[in-house]
TORKOL-4160 file (C-alpha; in steps of 0.2 Angstrom, whole numbers, padded with zeros to 4 digits, m for minus):
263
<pt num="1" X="m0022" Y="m0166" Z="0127"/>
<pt num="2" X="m0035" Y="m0154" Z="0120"/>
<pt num="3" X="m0051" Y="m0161" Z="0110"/>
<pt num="4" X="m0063" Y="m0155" Z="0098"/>
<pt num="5" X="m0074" Y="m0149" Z="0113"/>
<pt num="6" X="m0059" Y="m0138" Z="0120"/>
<pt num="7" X="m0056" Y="m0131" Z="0103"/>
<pt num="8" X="m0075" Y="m0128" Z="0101"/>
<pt num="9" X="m0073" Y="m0115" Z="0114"/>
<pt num="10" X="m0057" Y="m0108" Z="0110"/>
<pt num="11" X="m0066" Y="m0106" Z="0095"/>
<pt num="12" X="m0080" Y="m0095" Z="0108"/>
<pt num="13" X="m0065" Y="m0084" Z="0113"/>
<pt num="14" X="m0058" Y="m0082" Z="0096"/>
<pt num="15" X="m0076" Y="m0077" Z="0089"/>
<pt num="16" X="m0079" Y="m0062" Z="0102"/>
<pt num="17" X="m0062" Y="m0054" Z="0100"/>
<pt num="18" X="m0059" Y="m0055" Z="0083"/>
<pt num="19" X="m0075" Y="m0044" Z="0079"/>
<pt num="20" X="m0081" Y="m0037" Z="0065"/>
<pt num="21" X="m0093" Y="m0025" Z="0061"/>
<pt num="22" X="m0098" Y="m0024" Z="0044"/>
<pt num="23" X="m0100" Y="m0041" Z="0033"/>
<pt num="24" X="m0084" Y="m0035" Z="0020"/>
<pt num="25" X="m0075" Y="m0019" Z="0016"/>
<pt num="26" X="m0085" Y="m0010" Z="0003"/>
<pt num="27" X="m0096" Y="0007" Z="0001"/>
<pt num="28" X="m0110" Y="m0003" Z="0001"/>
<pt num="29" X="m0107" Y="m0013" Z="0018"/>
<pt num="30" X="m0104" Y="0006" Z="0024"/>
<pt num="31" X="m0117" Y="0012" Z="0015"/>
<pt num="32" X="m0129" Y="0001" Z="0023"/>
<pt num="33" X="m0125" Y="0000" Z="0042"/>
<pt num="34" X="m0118" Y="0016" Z="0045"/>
<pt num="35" X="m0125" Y="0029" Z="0032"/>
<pt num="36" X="m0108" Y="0033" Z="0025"/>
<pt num="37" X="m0100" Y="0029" Z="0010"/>
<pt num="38" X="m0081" Y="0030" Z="0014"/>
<pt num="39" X="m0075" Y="0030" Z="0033"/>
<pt num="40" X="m0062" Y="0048" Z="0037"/>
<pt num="41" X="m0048" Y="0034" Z="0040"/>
<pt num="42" X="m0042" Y="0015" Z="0039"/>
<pt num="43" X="m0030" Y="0009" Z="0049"/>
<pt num="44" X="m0020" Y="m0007" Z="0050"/>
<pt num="45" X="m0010" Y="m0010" Z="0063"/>
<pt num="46" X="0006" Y="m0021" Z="0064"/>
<pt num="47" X="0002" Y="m0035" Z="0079"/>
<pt num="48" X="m0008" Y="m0042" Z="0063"/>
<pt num="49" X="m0001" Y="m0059" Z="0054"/>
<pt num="50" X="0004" Y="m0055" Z="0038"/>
<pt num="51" X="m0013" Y="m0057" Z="0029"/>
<pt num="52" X="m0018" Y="m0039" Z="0035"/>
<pt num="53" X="m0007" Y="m0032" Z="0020"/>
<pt num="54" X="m0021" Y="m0041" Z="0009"/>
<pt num="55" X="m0036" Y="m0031" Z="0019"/>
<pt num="56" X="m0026" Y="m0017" Z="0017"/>
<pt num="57" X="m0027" Y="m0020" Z="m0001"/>
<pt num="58" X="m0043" Y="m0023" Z="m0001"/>
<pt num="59" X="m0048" Y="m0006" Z="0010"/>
<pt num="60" X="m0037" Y="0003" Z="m0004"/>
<pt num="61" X="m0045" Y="m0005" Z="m0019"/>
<pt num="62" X="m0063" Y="m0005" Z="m0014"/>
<pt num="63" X="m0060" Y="0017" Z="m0007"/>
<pt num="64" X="m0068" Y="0013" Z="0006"/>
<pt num="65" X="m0060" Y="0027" Z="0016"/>
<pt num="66" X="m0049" Y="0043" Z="0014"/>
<pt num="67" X="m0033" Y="0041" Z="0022"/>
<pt num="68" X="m0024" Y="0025" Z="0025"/>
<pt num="69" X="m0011" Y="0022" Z="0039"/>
<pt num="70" X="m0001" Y="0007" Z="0047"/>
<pt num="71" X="0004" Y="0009" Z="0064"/>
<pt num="72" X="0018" Y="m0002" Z="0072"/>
<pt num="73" X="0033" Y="m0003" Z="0081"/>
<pt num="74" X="0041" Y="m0015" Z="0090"/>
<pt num="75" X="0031" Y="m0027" Z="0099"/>
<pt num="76" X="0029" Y="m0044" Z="0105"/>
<pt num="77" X="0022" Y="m0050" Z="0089"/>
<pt num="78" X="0038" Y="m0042" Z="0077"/>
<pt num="79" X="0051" Y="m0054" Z="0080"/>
<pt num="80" X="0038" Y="m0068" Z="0071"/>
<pt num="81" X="0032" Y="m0057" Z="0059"/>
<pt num="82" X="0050" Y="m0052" Z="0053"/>
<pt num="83" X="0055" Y="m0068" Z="0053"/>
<pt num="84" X="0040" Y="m0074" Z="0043"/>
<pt num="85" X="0044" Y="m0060" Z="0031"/>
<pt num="86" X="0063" Y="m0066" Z="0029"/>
<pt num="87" X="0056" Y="m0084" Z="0024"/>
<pt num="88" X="0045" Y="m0079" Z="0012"/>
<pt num="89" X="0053" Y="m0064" Z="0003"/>
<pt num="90" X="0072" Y="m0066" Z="0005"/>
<pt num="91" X="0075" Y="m0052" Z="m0005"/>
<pt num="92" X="0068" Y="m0039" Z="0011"/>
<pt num="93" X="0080" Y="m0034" Z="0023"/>
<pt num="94" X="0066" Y="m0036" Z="0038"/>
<pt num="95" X="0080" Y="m0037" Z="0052"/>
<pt num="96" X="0082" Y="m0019" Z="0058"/>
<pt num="97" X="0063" Y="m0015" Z="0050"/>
<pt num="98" X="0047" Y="m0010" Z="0061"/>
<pt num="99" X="0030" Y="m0020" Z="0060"/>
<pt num="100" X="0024" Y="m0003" Z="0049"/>
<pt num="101" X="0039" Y="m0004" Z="0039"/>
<pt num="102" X="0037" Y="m0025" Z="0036"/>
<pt num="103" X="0019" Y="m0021" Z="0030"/>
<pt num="104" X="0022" Y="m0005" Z="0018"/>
<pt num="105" X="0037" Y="m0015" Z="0009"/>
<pt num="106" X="0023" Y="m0030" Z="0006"/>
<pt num="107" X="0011" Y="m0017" Z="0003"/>
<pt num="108" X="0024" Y="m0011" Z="m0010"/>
<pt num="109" X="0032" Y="m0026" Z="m0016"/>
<pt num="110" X="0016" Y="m0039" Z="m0018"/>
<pt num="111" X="0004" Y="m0024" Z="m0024"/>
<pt num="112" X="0013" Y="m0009" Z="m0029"/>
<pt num="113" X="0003" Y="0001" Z="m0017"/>
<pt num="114" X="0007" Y="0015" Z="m0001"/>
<pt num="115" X="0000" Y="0018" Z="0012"/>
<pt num="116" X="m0003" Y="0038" Z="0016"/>
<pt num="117" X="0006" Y="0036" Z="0032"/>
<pt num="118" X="0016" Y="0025" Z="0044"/>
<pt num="119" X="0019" Y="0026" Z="0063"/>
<pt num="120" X="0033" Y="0016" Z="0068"/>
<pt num="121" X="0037" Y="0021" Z="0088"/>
<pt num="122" X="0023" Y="0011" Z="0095"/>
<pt num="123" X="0025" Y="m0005" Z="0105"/>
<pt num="124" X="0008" Y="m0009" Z="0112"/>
<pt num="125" X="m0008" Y="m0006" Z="0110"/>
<pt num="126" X="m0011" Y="0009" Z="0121"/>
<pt num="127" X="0001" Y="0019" Z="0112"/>
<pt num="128" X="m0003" Y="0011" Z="0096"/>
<pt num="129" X="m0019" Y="0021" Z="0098"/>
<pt num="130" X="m0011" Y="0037" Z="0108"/>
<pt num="131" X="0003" Y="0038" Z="0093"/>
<pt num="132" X="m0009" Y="0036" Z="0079"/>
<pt num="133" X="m0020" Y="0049" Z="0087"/>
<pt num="134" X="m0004" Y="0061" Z="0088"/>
<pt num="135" X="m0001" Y="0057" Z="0070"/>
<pt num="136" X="m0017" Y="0062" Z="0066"/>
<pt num="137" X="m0019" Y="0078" Z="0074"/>
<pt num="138" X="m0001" Y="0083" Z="0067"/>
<pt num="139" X="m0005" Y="0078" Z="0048"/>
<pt num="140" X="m0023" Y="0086" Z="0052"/>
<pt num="141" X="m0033" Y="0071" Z="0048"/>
<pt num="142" X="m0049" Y="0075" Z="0058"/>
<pt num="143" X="m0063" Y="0059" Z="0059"/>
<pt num="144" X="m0079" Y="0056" Z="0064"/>
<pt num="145" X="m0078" Y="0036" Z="0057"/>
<pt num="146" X="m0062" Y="0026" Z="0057"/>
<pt num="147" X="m0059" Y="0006" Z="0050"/>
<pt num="148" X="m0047" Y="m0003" Z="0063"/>
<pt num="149" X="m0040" Y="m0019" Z="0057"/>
<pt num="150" X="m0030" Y="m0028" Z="0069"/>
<pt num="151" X="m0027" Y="m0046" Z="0073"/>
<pt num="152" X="m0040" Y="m0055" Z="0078"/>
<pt num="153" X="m0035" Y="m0061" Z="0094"/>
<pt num="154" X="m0032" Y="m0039" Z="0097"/>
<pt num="155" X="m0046" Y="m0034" Z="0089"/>
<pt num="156" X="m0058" Y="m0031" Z="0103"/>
<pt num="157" X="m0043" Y="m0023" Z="0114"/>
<pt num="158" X="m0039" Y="m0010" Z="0101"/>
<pt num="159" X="m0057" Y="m0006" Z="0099"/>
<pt num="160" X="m0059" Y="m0003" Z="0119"/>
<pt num="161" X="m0042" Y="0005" Z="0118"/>
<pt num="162" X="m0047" Y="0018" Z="0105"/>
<pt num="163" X="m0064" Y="0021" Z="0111"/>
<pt num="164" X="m0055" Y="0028" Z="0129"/>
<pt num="165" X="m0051" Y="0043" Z="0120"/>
<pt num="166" X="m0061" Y="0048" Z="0105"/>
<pt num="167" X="m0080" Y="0056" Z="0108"/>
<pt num="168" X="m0094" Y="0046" Z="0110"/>
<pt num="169" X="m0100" Y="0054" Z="0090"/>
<pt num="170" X="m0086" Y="0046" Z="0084"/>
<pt num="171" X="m0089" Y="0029" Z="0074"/>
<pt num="172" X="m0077" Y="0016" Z="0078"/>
<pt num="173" X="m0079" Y="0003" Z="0063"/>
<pt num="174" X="m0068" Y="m0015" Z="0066"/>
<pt num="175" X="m0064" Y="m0027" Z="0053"/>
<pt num="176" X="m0052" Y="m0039" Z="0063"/>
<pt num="177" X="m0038" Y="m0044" Z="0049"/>
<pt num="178" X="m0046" Y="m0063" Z="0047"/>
<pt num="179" X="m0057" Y="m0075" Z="0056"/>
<pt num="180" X="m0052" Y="m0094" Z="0057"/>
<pt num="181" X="m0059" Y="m0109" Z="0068"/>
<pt num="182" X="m0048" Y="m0122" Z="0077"/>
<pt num="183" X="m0051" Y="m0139" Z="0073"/>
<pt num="184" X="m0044" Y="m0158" Z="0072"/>
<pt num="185" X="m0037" Y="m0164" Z="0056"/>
<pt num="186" X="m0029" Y="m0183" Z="0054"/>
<pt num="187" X="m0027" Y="m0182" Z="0070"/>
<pt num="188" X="m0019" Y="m0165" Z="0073"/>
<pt num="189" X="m0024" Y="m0149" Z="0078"/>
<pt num="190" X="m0027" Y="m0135" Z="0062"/>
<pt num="191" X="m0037" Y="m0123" Z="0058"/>
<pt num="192" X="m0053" Y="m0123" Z="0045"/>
<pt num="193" X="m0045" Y="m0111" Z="0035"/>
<pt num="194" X="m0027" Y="m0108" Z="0025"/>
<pt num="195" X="m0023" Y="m0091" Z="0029"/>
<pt num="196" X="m0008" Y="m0084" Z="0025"/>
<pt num="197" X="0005" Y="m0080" Z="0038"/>
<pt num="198" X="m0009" Y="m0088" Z="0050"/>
<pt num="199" X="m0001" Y="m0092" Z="0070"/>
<pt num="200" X="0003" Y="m0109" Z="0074"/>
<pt num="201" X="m0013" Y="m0117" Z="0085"/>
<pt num="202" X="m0001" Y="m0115" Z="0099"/>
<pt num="203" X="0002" Y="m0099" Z="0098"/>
<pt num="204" X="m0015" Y="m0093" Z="0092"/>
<pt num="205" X="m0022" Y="m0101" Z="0108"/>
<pt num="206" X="m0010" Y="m0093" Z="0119"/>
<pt num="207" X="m0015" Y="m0075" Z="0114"/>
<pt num="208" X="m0034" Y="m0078" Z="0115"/>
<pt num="209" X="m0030" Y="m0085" Z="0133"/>
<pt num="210" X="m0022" Y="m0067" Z="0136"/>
<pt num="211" X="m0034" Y="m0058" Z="0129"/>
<pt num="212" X="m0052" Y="m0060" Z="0143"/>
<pt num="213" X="m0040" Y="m0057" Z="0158"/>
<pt num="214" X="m0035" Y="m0040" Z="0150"/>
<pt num="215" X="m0054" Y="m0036" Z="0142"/>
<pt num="216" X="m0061" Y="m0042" Z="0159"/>
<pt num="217" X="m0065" Y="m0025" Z="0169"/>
<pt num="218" X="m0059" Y="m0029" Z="0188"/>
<pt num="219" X="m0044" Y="m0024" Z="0199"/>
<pt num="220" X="m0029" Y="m0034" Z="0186"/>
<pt num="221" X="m0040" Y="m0032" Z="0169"/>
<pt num="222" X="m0034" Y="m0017" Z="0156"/>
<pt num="223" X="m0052" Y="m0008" Z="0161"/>
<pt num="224" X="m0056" Y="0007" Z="0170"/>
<pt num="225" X="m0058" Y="m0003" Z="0188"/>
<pt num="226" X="m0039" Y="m0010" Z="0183"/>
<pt num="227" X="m0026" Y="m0003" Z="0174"/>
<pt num="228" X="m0035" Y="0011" Z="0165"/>
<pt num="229" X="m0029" Y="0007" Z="0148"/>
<pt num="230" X="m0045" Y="0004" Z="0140"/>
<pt num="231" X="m0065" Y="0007" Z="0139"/>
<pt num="232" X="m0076" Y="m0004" Z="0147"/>
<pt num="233" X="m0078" Y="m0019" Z="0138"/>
<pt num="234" X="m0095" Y="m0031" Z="0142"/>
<pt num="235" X="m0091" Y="m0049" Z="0141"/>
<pt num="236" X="m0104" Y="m0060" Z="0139"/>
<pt num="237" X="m0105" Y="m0074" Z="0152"/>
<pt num="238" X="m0104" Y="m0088" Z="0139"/>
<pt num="239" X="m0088" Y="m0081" Z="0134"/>
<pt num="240" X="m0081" Y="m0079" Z="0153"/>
<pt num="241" X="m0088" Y="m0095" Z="0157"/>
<pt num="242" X="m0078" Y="m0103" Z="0142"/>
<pt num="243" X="m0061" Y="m0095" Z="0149"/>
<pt num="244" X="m0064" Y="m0101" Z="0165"/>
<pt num="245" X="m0065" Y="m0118" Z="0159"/>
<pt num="246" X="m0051" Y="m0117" Z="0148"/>
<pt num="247" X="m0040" Y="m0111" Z="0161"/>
<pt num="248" X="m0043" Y="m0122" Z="0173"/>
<pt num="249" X="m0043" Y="m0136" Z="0160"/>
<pt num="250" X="m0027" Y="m0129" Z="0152"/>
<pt num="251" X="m0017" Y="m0119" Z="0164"/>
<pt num="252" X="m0001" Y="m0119" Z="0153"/>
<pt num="253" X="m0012" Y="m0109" Z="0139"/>
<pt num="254" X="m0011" Y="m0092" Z="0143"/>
<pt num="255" X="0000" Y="m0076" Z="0140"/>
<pt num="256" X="0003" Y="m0064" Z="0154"/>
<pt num="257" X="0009" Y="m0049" Z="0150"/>
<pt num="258" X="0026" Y="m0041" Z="0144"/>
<pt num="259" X="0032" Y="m0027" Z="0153"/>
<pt num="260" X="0044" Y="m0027" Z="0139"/>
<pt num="261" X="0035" Y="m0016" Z="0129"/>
<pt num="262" X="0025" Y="m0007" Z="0141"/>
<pt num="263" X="0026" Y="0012" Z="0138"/>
């Protein structure tokens, strides 16, 4: 049975991944922290819960860069997010739809708005970042300062992922999709905030569990000592000393990986 304290430190975890870098999307927010006024290119990518379409929106109505660009396939996140889709607009025919197709007819539907372009082969986040470069380099979108927006429990893996293969001069700007605490409600577990299309506890849980074993730079993480698939990424001991106690605490909460989708 999991107590406030337990969630108080999935709440550690769920702080460090889901990073962001600038306090809103706005000019000004840019303006401020990184002496730029628009960034070259937004991103949102498809592992996010259906509130990314509404920081999509937000990106596109505040300008706050040039080109905008969903990048999704078929991953382990689709299946939920289709069938979240189905629920709540009936009308969309989400079956045989990729996450980047699910999020540019919400885009369309709820706001009227497109994005610039969609890739929809990915299925993980190493080639969520390899295919969006492709994309890139064939639509000849060069940038020196890109907005990823990814789910928060992804958000620092997409970063680190991206950061592999772009130039040290390039500004790497992330705005996970939303930020939300765990806590205990009448008795049950919740989160502080209403978000829509928000994971269940359970689930949400599960991918922050999977997330420091893959960050974590040694012989089975994603890092360059492991698998290769990403940067280095520093994690701080508070956070690894919080893992560490969740697992042993909670075995049962963790997410290893899918070779499903690897690439």
């Amino acid at each position: 049975m999991l107590n406030q304290k337990d969630l108080e430190a999935f709440n550690i975890l769920g702080e460090f991944c889901g990073q962001r870098d600038i306090p809103e999307l706005t000019t000004a927010a840019l303006q401020q922290k990184y002496k730029i006024s628009q960034a070259d290119v937004f991103v949102l990518f498809g592992g996010s819960i259906l509130y990314g379409v509404d920081i999509l929106v937000k990106a596109i109505q505040n300008k706050v860069a040039k080109k905008y660009l969903i990048v999704g396939g078929y991953g382990h996140t689709t299946a939920t997010l289709q069938q979240t889709v189905a629920h709540q607009y009936p009308d969309l025919q989400t079956s045989d739809m990729q996450e980047a197709d699910l999020f540019a007819a919400l885009l369309k539907k709820r706001f009227n708005l497109q994005a610039d372009y969609l890739e929809t082969k990915s299925t993980n986040c190493g080639n969520n970042i390899t295919y969006l470069l492709d994309l890139l380099k064939q639509k000849h979108i060069d940038f020196q300062s890109i907005i990823l927006a990814q789910d928060a429990t992804m958000q620092k893996r997409m970063s680190a992922c991206l950061d592999k293969y772009v130039s040290a001069d390039v500004k790497i700007i992330n705005f996970a999709t939303y930020q939300n605490h765990l806590t205990i409600k009448n008795h049950e577990i919740t989160f502080t905030k209403d978000i829509p299309g928000m994971w269940t506890p359970e689930r949400y849980m599960k991918l922050l569990m999977g997330e420091i074993p893959r960050l974590t730079d040694n012989t089975d993480g994603y890092g360059p000592q492991g698998k290769n698939f990403i940067s280095h990424v520093d994690i701080p001991e508070k956070v690894r000393q919080t893992y560490l106690f969740l697992n042993d605490k909670h075995p049962q909460i963790n997410r290893p990986s899918n070779n499903l989708y690897s690439s």
